[in-house]
VOBA-1610 file (N, C-alpha, C; in pm, whole numbers, padded with zeros to 5 digits, always signed):
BEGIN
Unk-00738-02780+02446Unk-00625-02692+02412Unk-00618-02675+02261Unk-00638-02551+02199Unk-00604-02507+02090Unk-00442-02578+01996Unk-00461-02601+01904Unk-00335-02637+01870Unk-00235-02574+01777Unk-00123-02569+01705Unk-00099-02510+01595Unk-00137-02516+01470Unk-00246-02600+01442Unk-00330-02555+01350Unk-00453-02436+01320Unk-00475-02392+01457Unk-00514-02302+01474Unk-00436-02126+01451Unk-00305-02185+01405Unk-00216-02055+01418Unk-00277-01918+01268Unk-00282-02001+01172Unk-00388-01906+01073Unk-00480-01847+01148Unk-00567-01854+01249Unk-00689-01818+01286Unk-00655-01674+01367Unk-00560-01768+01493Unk-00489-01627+01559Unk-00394-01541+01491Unk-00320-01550+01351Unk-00263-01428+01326Unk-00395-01339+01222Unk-00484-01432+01151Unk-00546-01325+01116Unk-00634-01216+01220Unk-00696-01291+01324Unk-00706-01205+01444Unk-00604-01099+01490Unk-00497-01111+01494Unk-00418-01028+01491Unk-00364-00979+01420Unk-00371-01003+01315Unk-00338-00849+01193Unk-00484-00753+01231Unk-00606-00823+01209Unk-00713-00728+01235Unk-00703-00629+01363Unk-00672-00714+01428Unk-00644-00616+01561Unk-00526-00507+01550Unk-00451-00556+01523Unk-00319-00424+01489Unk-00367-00330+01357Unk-00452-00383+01262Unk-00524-00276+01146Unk-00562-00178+01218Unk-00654-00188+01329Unk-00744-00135+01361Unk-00648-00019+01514Unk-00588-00112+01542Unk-00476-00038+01702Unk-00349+00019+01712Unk-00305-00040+01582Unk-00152-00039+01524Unk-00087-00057+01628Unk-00050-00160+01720Unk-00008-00213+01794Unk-00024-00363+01828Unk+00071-00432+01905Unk+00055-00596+01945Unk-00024-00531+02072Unk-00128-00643+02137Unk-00192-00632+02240Unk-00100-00673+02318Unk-00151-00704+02490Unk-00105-00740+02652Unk-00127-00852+02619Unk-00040-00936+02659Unk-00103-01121+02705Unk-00252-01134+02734Unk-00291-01021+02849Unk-00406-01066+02879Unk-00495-01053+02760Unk-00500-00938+02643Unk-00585-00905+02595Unk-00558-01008+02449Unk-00427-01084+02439Unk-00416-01114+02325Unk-00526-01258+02372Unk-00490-01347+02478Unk-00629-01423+02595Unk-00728-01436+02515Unk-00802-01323+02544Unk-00898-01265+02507Unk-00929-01273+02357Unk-00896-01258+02299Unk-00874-01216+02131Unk-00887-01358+02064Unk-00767-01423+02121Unk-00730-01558+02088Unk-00831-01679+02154Unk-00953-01632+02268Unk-00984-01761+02370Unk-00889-01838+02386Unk-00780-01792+02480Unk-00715-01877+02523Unk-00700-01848+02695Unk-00670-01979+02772Unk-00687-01956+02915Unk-00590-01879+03010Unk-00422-01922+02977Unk-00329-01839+02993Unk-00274-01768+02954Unk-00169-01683+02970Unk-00059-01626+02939Unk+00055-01698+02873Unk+00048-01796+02919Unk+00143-01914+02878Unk+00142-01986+02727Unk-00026-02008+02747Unk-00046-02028+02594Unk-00035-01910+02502Unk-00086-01828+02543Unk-00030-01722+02438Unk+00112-01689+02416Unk+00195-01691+02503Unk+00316-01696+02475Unk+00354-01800+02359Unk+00293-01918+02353Unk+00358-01995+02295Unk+00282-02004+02167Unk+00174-01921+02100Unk+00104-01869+01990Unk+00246-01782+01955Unk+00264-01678+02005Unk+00337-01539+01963Unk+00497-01634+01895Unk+00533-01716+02012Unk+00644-01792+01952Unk+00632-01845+01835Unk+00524-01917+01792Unk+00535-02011+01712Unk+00495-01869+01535Unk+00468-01765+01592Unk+00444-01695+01479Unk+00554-01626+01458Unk+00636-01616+01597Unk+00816-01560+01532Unk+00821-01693+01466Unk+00858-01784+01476Unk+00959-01911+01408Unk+00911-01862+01236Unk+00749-01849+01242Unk+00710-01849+01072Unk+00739-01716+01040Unk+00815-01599+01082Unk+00861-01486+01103Unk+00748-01407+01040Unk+00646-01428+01093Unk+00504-01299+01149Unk+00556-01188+01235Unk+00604-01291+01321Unk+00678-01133+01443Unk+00783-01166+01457Unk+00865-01069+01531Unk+01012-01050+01589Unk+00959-00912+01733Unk+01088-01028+01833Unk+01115-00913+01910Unk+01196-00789+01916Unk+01180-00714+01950Unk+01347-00567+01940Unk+01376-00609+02056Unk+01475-00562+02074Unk+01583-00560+02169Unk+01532-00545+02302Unk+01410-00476+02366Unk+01379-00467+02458Unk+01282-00561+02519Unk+01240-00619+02439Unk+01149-00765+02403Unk+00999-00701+02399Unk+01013-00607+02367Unk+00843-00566+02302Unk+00848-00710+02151Unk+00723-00719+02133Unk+00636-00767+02005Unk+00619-00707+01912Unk+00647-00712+01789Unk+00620-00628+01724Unk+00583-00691+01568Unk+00525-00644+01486Unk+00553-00733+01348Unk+00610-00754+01270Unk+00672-00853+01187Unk+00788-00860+01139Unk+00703-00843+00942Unk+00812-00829+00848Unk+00740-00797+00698Unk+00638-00911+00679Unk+00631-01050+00687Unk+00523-01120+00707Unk+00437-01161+00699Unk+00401-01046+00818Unk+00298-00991+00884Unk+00180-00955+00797Unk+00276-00823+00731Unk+00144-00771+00606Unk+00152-00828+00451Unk+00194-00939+00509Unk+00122-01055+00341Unk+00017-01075+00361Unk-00054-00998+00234Unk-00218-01073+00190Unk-00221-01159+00059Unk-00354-01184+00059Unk-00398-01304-00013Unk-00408-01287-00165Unk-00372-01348-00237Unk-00343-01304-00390Unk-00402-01407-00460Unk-00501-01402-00558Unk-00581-01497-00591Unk-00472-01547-00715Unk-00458-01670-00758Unk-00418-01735-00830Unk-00448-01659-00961Unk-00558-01724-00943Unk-00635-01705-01081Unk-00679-01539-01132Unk-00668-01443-01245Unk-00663-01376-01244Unk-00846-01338-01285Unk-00910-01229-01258Unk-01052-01215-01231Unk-01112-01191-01378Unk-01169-01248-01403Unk-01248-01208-01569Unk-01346-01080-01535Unk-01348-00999-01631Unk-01437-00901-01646Unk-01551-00918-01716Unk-01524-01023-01825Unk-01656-01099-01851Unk-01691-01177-01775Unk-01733-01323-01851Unk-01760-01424-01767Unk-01734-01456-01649Unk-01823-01528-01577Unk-01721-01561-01390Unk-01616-01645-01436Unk-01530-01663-01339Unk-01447-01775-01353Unk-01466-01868-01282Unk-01350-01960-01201Unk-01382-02083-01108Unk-01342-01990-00994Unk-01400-02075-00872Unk-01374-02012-00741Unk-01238-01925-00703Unk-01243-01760-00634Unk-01125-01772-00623Unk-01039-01809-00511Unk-01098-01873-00423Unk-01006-01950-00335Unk-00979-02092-00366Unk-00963-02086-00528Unk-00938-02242-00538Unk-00765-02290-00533Unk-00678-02104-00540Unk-00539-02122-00548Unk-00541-01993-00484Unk-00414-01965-00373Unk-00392-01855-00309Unk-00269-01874-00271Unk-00170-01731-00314Unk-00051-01768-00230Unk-00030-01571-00157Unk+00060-01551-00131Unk+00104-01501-00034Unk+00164-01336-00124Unk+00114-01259-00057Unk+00212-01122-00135Unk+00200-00984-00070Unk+00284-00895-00054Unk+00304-00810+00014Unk+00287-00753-00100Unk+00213-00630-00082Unk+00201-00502-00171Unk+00309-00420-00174Unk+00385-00394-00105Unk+00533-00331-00125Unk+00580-00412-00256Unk+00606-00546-00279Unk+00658-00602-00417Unk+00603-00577-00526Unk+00466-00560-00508Unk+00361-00500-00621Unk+00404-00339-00686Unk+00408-00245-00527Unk+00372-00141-00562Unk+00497-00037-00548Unk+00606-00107-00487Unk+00740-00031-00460Unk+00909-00115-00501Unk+00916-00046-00579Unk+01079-00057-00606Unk+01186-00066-00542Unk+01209+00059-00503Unk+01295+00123-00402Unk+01233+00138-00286Unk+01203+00114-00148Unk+01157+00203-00097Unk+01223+00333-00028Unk+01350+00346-00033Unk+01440+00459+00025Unk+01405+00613-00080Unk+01318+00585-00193Unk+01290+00678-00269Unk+01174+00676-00330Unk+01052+00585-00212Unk+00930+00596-00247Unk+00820+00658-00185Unk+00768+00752-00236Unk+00699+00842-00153Unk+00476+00851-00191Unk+00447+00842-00093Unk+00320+00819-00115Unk+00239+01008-00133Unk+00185+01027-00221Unk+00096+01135-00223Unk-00053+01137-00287Unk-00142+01203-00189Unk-00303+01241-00217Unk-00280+01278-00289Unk-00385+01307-00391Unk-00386+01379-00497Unk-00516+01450-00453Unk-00523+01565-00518Unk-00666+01669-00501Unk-00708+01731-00593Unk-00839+01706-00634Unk-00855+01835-00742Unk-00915+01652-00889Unk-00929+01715-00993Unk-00983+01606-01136Unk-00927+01598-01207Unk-00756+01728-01222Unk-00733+01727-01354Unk-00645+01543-01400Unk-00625+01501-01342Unk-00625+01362-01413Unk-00716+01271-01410Unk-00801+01289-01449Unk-00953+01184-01409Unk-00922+01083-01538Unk-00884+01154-01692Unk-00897+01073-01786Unk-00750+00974-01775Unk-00704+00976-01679Unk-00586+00853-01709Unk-00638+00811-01555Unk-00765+00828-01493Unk-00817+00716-01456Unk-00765+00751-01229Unk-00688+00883-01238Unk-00650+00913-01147Unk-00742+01017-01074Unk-00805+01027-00964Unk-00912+01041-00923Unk-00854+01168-00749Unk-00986+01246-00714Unk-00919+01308-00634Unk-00921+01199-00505Unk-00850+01216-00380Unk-00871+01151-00283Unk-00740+00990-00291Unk-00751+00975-00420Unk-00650+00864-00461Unk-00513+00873-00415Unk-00435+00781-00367Unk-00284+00770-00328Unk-00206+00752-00437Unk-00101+00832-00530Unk+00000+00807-00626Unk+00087+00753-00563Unk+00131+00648-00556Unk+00269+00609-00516Unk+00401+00612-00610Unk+00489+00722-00576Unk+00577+00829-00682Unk+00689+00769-00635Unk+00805+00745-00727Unk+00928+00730-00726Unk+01028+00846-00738Unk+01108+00905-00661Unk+01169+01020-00636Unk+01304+01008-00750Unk+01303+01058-00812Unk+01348+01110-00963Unk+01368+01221-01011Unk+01524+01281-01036Unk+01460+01449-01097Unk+01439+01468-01228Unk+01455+01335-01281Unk+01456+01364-01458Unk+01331+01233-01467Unk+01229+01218-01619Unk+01190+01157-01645Unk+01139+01180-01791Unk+01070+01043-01849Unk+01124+01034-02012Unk+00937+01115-02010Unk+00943+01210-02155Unk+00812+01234-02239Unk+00723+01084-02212Unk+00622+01168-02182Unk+00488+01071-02166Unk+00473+01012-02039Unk+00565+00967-01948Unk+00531+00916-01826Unk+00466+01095-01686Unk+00400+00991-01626Unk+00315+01056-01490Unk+00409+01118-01400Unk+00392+01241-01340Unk+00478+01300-01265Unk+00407+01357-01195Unk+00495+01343-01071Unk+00462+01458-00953Unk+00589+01610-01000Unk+00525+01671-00982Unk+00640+01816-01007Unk+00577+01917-00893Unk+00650+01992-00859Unk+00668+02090-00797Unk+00678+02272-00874Unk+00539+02337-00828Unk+00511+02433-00947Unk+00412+02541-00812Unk+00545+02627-00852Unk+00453+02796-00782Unk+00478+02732-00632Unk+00538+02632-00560Unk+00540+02608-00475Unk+00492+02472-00408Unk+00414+02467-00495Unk+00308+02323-00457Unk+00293+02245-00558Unk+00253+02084-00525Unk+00264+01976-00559Unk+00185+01918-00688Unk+00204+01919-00776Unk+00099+01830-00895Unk+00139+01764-00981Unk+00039+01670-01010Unk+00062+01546-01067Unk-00021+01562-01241Unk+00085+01582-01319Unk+00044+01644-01460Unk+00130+01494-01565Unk+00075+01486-01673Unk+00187+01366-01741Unk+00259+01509-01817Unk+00415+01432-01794Unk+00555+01523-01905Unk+00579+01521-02005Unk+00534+01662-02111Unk+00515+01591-02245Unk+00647+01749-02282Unk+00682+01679-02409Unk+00769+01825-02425Unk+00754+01852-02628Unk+00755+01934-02610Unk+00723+02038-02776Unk+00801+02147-02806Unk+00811+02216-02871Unk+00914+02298-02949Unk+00894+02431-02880Unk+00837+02423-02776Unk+00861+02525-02660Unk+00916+02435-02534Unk+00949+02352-02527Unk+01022+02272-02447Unk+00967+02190-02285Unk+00965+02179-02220Unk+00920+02058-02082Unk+00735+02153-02081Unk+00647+02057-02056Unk+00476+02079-01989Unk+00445+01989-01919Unk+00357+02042-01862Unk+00303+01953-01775Unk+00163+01942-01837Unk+00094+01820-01848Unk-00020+01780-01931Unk-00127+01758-01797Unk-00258+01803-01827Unk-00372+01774-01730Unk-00432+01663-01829Unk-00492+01559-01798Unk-00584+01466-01852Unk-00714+01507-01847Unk-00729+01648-01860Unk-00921+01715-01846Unk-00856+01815-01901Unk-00986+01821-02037Unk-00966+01920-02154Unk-01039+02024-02017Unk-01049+02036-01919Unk-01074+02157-01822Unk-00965+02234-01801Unk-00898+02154-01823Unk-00743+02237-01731Unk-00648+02222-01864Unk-00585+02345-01820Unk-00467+02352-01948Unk-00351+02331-01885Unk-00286+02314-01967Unk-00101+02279-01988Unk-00035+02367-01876Unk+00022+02330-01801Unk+00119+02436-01720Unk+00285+02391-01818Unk+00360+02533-01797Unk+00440+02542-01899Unk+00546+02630-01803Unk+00606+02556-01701Unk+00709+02623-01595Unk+00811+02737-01653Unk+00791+02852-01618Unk+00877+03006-01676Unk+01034+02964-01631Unk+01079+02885-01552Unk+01141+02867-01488Unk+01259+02722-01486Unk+01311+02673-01412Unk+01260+02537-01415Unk+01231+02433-01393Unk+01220+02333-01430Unk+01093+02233-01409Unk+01153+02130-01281Unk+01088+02107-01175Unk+01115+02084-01054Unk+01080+01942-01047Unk+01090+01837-01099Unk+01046+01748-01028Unk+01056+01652-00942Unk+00961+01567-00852Unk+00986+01509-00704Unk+00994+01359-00762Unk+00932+01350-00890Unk+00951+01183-00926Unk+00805+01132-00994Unk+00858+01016-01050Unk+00764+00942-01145Unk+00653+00839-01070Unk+00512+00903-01115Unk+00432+00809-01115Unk+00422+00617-01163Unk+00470+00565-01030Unk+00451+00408-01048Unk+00314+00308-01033Unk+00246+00366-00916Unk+00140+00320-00888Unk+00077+00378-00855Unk-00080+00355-00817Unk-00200+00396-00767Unk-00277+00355-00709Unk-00305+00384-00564Unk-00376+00327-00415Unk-00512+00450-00433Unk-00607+00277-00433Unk-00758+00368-00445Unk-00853+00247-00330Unk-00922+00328-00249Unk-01029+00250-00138Unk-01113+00262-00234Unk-01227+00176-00226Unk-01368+00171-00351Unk-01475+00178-00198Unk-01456+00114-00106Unk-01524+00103+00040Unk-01513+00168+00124Unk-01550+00225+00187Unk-01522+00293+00317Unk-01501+00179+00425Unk-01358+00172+00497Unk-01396+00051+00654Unk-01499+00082+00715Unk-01537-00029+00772Unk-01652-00035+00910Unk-01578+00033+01015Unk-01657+00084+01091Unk-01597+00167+01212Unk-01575+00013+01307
//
């Protein structure tokens, strides 16, 4: 019989599995997942990962995941760009990217970006801005604005013709709203894959 030291093993199995299903599995299949013989024991896996509040039930007693859940692994030690350092699983603790990457979340909004004109501040097409919903923001910070109808992400610079929107590619010029200046909120962070997942 598996014990609760084994409980690390089965929730990372099951975050992978919900990455991939976005859902909790059936008893039988969690069984399966977990090698375990009953239903029973799995029941009493799923319990012991509410108590460390991984999951919670709703009201109808579905499974579901509780915030937790999506804590990943945060290396202690911070990564040299020169030299190696010491191992980095020699210190690891616990962190949800929401604390990293969101403030508010009642006014945090995730957007693609498309197109190069910010390549030189390192913002790329295909990349996730994660924008804070704001209608005012100070000269020099990253913005999403709203222009001719549609969405772009220009830095806010202002001059003696008053509010622009700045491209970071001497390709693209200044947009300079006739109108005025609309915006959805300030650039906080930036979500970039370097990998493609395995199917």
């Amino acid at each position: 019989m598996r014990t609760p030291q084994a409980d690390p093993e089965y929730l990372s199995r099951l975050q992978d599995y919900f990455a991939r299903w976005k859902m909790i599995p059936s008893y039988e299949r969690l069984c399966a997942l977990w090698g375990l013989a009953s239903r029973s024991a799995a029941g009493k896996v799923l319990e012991r990962l509410r108590r460390a509040e991984f999951l919670e039930r709703t009201p109808d007693g579905a499974w579901v995941p509780a915030r937790r859940f999506f804590e990943r692994q945060l290396a202690r030690q911070v990564v040299q760009a020169g030299s190696p350092a010491a191992d980095v699983e020699a210190g690891m603790t616990a962190l949800l990217l929401d604390d990293l990457l969101v403030d508010t979340p009642s006014r945090t909004l995730l957007v693609r970006v498309r197109g190069e004109s910010m390549r030189e501040a390192n913002i790329f097409d295909g990349d996730m801005v994660i924008v804070e919903r704001q209608a005012e923001a100070a000269p020099g910070e990253i913005v999403v604005a709203l222009v001719d109808g549609e969405l772009t992400v220009k830095r806010l610079l202002r001059d003696g013709g008053g509010w622009l929107l700045h491209p970071e590619n001497p390709e693209f010029a200044d947009i300079r709203p006739e109108g005025e200046l609309t915006l959805v909120g300030v650039v906080t962070g930036l979500a970039r894959r370097l990998r493609k997942g395995q199917a």
